[in-house]
Residue frames as a rotation matrix with the C-alpha (Angstrom) as fourth column:
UNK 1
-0.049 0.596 0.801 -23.51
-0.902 0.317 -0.292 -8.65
-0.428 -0.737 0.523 -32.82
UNK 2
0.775 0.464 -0.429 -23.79
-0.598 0.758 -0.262 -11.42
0.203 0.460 0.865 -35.76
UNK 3
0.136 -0.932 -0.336 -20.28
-0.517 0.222 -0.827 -12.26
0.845 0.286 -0.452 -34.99
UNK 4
-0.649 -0.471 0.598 -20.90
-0.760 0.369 -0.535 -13.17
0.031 -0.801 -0.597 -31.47
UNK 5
-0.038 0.502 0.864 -23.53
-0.732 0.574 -0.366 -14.80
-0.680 -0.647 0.346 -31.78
UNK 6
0.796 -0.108 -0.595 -22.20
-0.283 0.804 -0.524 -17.21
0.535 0.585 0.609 -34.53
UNK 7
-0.353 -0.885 0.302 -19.39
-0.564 -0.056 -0.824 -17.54
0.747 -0.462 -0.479 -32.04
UNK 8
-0.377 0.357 0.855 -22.11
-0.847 0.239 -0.474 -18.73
-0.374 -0.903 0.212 -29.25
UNK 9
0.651 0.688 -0.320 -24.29
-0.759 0.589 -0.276 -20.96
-0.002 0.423 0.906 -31.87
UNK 10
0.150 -0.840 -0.522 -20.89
-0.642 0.319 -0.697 -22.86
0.752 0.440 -0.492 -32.71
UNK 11
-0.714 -0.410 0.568 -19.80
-0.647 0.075 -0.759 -23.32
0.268 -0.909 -0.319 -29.17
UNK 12
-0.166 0.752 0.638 -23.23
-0.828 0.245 -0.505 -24.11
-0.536 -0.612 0.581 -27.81
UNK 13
0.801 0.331 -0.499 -23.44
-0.518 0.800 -0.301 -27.19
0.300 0.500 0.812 -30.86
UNK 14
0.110 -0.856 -0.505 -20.22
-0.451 0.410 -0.793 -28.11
0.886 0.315 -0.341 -29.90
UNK 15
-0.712 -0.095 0.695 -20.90
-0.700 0.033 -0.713 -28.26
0.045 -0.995 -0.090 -26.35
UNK 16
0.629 0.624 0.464 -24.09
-0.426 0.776 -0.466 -30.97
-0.650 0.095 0.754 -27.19
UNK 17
0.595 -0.198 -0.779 -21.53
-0.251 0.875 -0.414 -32.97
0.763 0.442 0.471 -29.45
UNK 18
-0.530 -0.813 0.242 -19.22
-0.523 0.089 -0.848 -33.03
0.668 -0.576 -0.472 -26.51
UNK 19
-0.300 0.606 0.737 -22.26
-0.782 0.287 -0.554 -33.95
-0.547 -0.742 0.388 -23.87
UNK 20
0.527 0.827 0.199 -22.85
-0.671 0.548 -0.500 -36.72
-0.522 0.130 0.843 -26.49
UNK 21
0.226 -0.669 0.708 -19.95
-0.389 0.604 0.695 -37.52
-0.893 -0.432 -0.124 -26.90
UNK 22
0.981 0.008 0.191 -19.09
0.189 -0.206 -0.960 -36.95
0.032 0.978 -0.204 -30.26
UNK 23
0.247 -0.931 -0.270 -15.82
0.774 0.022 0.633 -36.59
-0.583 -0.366 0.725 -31.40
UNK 24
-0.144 -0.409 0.901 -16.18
0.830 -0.546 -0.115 -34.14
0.539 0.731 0.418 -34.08
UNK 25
0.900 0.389 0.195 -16.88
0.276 -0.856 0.436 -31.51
0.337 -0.339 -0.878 -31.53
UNK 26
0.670 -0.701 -0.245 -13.34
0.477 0.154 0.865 -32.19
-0.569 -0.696 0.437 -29.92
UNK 27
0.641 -0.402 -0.654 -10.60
-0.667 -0.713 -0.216 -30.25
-0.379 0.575 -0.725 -31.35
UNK 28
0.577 -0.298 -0.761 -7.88
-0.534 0.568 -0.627 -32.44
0.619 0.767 0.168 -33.24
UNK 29
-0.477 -0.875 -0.081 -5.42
-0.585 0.384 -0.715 -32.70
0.656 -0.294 -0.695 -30.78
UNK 30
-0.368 0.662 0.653 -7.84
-0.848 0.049 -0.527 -33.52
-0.381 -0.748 0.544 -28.67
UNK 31
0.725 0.689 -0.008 -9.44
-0.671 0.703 -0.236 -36.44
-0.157 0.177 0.972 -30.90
UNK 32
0.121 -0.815 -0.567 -5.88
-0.398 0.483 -0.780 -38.10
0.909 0.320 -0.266 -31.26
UNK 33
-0.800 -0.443 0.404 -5.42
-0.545 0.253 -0.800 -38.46
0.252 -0.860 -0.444 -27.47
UNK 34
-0.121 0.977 0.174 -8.82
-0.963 -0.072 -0.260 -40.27
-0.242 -0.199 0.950 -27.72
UNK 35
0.818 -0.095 -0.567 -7.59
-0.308 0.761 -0.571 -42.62
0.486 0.642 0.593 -30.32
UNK 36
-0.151 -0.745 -0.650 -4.91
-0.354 0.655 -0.668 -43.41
0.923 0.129 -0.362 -28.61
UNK 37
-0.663 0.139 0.736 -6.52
-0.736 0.062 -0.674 -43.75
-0.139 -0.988 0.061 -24.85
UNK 38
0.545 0.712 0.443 -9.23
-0.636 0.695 -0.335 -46.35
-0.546 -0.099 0.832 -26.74
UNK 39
0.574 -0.410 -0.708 -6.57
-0.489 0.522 -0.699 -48.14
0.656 0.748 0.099 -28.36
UNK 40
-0.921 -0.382 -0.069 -4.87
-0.142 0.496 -0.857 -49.03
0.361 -0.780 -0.511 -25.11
UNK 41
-0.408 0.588 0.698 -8.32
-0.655 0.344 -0.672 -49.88
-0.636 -0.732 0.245 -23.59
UNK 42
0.887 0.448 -0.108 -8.96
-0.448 0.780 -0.438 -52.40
-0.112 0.437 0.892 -26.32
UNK 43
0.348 -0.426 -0.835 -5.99
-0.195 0.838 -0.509 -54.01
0.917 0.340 0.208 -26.66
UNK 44
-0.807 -0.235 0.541 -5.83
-0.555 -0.007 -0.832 -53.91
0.199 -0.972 -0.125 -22.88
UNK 45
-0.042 0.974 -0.223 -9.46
-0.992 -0.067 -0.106 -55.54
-0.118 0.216 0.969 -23.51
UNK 46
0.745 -0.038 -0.666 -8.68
-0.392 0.783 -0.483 -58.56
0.540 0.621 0.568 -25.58
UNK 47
-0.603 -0.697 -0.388 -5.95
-0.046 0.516 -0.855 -59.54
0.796 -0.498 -0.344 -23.21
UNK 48
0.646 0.730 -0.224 -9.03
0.186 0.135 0.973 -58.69
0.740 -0.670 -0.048 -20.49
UNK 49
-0.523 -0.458 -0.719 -6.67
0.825 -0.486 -0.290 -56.57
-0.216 -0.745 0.632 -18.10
UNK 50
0.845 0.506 -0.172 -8.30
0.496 -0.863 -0.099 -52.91
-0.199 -0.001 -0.980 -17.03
UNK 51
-0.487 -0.871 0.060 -7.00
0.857 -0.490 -0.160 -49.94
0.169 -0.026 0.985 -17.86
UNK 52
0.481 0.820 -0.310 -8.49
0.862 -0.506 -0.001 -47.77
-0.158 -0.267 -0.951 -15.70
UNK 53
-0.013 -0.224 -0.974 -5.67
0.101 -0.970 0.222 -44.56
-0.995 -0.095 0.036 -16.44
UNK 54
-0.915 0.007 0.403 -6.75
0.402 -0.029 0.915 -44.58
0.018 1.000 0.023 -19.94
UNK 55
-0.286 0.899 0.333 -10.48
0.700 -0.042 0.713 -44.48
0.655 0.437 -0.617 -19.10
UNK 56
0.377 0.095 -0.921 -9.80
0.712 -0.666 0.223 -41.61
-0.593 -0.740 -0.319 -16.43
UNK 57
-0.503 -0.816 -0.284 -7.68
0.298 -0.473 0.829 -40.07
-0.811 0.333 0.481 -19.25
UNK 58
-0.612 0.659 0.438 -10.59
0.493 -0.117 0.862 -40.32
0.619 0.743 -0.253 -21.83
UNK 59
0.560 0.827 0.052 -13.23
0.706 -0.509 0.492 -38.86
0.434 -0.239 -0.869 -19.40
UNK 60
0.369 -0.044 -0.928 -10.98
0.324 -0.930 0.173 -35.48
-0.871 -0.364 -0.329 -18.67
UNK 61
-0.827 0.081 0.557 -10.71
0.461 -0.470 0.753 -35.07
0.323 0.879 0.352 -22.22
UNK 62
-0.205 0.940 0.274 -14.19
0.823 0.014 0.569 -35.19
0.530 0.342 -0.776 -22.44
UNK 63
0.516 0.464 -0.720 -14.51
0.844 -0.415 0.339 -33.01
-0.142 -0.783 -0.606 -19.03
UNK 64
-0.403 -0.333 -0.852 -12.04
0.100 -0.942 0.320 -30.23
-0.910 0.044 0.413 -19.91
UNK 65
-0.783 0.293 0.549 -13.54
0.504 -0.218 0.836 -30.07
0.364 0.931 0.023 -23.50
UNK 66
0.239 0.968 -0.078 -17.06
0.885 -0.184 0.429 -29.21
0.401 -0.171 -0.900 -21.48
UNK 67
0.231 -0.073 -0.970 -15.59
0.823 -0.518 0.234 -27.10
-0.519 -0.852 -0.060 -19.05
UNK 68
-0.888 -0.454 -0.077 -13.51
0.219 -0.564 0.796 -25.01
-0.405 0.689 0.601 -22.28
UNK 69
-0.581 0.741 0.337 -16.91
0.691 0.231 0.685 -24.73
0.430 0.631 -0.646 -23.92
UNK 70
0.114 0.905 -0.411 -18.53
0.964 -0.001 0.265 -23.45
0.239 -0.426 -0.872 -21.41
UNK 71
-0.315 -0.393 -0.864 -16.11
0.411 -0.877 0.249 -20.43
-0.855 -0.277 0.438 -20.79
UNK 72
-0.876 -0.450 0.176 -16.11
0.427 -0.552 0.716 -19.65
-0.225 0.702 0.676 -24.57
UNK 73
-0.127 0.963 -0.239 -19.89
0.992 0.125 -0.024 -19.56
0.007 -0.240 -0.971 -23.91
UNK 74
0.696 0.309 -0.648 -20.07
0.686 -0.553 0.473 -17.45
-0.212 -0.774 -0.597 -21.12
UNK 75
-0.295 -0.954 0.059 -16.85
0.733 -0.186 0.655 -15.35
-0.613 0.236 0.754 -22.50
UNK 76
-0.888 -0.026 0.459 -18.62
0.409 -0.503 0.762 -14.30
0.211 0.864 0.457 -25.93
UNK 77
0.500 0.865 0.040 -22.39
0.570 -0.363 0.737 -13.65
0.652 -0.346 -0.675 -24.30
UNK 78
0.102 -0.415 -0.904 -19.96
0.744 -0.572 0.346 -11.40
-0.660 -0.708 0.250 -21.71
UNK 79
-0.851 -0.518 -0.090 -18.24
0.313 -0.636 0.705 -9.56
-0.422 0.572 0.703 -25.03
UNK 80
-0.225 0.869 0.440 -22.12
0.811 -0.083 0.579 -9.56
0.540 0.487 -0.686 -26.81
UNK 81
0.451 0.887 0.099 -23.44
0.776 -0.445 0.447 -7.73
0.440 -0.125 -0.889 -24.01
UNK 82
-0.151 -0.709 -0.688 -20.79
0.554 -0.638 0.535 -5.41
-0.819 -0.301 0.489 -23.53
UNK 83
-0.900 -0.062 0.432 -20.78
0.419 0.151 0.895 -4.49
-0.120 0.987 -0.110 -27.15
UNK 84
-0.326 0.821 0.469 -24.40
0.710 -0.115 0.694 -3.87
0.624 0.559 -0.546 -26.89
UNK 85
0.394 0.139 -0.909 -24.11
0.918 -0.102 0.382 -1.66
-0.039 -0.985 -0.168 -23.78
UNK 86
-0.547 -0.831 -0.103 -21.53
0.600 -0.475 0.644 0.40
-0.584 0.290 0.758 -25.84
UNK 87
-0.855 0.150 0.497 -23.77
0.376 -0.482 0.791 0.99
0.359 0.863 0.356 -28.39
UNK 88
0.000 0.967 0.254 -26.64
0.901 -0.110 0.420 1.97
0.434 0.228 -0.871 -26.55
UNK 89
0.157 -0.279 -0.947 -24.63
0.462 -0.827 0.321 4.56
-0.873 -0.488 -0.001 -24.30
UNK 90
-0.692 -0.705 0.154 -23.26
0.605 -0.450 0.656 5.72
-0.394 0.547 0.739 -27.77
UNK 91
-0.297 0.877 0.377 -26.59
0.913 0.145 0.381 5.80
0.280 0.457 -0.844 -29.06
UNK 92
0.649 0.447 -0.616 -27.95
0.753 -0.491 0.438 8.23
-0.107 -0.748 -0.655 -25.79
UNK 93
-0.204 -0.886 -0.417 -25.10
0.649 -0.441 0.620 10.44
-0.733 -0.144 0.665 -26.51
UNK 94
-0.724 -0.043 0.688 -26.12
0.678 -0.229 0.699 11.06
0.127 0.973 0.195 -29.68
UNK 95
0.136 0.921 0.365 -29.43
0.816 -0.313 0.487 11.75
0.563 0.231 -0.794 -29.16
UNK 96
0.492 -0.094 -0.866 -27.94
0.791 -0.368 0.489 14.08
-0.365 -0.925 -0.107 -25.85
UNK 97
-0.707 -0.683 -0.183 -25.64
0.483 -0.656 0.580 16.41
-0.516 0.322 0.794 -28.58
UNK 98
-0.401 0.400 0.824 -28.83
0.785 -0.313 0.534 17.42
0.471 0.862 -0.188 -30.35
UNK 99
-0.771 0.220 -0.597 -29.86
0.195 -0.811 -0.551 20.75
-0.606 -0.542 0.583 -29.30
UNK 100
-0.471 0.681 -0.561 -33.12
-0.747 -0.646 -0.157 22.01
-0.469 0.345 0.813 -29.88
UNK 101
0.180 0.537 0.824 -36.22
-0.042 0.841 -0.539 20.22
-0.983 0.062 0.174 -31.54
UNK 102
0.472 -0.060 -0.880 -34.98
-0.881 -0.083 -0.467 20.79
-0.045 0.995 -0.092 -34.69
């Protein structure tokens, strides 16, 4: 059980550095394609031309990071409460092989 739910705690902190936009929540590859989508929107800046498929390219990082979060979420709190479902049928079993009040 401690295993999933340091699995969820993780996730769930990562998922508020992501909603806040944080890059250390992002995985690596992920924070490279960042650095290089705000490096073409500043030096696309300073010449004062848009680049809106950079800044469409930075916000589905951002949006598939959330969206990936949220499965591994909802994923490990699935495997948690399986897991604990197992053990409580195992549990009843036990108690169901004892014979007699002894």
């Amino acid at each position: 059980m401690n295993k999933y739910d340091r699995i969820i705690r993780t996730a769930q902190a990562k998922l508020k550095g992501v909603q806040a936009r944080e890059t250390w929540a992002l995985p690596v590859r992920d924070q490279a394609k960042i650095a290089g989508h705000v490096t073409v929107v500043i030096g696309k800046g300073v010449r004062q031309k848009s680049s809106p498929r950079a800044e469409r390219g930075i916000d589905q990082i951002w949006s598939n990071a959330e969206a990936a979060l949220r499965a591994e979420i909802s994923e490990a709190e699935k495997a948690k409460a399986k897991e604990t479902q197992q053990a409580a049928a195992a549990k009843v079993a036990a108690k169901a092989d004892r014979k007699g009040w002894w």
